[in-house]
C-alpha positions in Angstrom: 37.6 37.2 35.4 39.6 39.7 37.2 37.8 41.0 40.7 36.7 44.1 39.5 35.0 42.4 36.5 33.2 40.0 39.0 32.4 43.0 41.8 30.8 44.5 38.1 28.6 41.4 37.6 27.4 41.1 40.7 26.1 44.8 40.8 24.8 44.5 37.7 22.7 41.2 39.0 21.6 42.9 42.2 20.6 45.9 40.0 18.2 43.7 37.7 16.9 41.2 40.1 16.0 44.0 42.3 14.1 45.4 38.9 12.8 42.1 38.2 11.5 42.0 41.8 10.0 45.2 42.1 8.0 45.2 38.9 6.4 41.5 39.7 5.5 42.7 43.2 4.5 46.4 42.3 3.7 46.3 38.6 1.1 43.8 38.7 -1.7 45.7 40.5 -2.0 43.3 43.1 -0.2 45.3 45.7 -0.8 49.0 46.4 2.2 51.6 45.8 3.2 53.9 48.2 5.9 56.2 47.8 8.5 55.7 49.9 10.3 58.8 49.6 8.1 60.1 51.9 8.2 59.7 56.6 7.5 56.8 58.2 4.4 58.3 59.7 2.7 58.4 56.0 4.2 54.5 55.4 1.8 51.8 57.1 3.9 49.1 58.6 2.3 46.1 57.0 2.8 47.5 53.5 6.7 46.9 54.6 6.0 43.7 56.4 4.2 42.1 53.5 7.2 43.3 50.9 9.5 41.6 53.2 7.5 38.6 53.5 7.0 38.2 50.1 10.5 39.1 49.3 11.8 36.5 52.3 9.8 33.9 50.4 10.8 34.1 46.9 14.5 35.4 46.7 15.9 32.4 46.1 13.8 31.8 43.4 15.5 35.5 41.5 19.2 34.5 42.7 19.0 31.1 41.0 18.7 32.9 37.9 21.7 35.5 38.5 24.9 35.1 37.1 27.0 35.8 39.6 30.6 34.4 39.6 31.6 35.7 43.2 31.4 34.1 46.6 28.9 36.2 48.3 26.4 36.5 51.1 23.0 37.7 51.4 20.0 38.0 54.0 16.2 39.7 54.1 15.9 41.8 57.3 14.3 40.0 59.8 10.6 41.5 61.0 12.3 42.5 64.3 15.0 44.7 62.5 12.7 46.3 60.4 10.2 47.3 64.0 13.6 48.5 65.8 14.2 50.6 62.6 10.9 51.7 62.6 10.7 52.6 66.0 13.8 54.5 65.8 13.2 56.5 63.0 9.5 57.3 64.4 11.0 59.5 67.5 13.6 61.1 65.8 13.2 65.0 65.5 14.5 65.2 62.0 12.2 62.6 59.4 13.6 61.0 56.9 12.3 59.6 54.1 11.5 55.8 54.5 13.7 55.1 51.3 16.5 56.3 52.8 17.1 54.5 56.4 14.5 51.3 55.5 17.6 50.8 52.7 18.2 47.3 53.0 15.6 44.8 53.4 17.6 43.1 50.9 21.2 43.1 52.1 24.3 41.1 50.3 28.1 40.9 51.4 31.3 40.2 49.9 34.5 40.4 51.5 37.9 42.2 49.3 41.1 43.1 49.7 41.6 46.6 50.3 43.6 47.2 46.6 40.2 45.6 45.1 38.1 48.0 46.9 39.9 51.1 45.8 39.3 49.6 42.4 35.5 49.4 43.1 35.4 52.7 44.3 37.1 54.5 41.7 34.9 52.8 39.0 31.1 53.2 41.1 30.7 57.1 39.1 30.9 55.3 35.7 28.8 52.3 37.5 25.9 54.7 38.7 24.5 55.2 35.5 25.7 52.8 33.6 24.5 49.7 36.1 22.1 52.1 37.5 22.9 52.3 41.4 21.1 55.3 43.5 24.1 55.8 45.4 26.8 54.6 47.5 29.3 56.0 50.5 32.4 54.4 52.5 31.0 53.9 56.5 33.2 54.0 59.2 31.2 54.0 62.0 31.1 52.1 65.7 33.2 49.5 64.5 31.3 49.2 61.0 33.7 50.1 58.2 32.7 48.7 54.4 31.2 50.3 51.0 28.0 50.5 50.9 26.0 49.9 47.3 22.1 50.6 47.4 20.0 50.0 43.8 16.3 51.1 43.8 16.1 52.0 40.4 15.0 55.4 40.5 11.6 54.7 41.7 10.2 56.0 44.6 8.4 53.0 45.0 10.7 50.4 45.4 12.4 49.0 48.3 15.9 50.1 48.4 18.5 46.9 48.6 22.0 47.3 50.1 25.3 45.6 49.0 28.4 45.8 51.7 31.3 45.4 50.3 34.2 44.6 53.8 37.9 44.6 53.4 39.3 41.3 54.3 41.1 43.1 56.9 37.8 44.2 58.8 35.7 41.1 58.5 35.8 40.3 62.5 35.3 43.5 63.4 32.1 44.4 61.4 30.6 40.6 62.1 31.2 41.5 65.8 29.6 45.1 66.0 27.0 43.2 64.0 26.4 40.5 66.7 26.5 43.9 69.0 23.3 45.2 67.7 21.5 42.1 67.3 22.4 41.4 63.5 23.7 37.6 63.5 25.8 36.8 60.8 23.8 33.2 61.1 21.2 35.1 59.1 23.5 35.8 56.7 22.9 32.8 53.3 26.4 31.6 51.1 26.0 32.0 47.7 28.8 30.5 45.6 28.6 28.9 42.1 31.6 26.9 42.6 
């Protein structure tokens, strides 16, 4: 498979594991909904704490049924992330909606060449609907450059997840802003199905 075939894949396998997630954690009527599309003052903390908890405990269990054919690279935000997050976005001026800054309690990477990123990019409009993503954008920001994937499958309810996609060329870069602001690439799991 070329890369842009694989890059396909595994947004397609975020996409439906993130489904599969969701509705066995929010379908079942075991755990309240909440919709996340509204401030962070209207969102109690533990209802995000236990999502990550739950989803910290049983990932592995959804990516070991994924076909994905791609190195890649994944983590669950840590608790601390998610309070400096919520802390942050508690004393800004302008609210948000929780859905769209608590985006990736699910985060993955992969690393491409800058000619297999333009590919990506120039396919994600046909991708959106057909693979279902919410949206996506190109960050270059404080030493953080990379495309940026997020699948929530157009519920309000779910927790957003986040894939990165860096150019090869910007890998020491982003990993060192990332160390900057307390994000250690240590947390970050290899995936491979060498």
């Amino acid at each position: 498979m070329n890369k842009l075939t694989l890059v396909k894949q595994l947004v397609s396998e975020i996409n439906r594991l993130h489904l599969r997630f969701s509705n066995d954690y929010f379908e079942t009527g075991k755990i309240e909904k909440i919709n996340l599309s509204k401030t962070v003052k209207h969102i109690p903390a533990p209802h995000i704490y236990k999502y990550r908890l739950m989803l910290h405990e049983s990932i592995n269990d959804y990516l070991m049924t994924a076909e994905i054919d791609i190195k890649y690279f994944y983590r669950v935000k840590t608790r601390e992330s998610i309070d400096d997050k919520i802390t942050r976005y508690s004393i800004r001026e302008d609210q948000y909606p929780v859905n769209n800054w608590l985006n990736d309690i699910f985060g993955a990477r992969i690393v491409l060449s800058c000619d297999d990123i333009e590919q990506v990019m120039a396919s994600l409009d046909d991708w959106q609907d057909e693979l279902n993503v919410k949206n996506w954008y190109l960050r270059d920001k404080e030493g953080d450059k990379g495309l940026h994937i997020y699948f929530k499958n157009k519920n309000n309810f779910y927790f957003p997840w986040e894939l990165q996609i860096w150019d090869d060329v910007n890998l020491k870069s982003n990993i060192e802003n990332h160390e900057k602001f307390s994000y250690s690439p240590a947390l970050f799991q290899t995936r491979t199905n060498d």
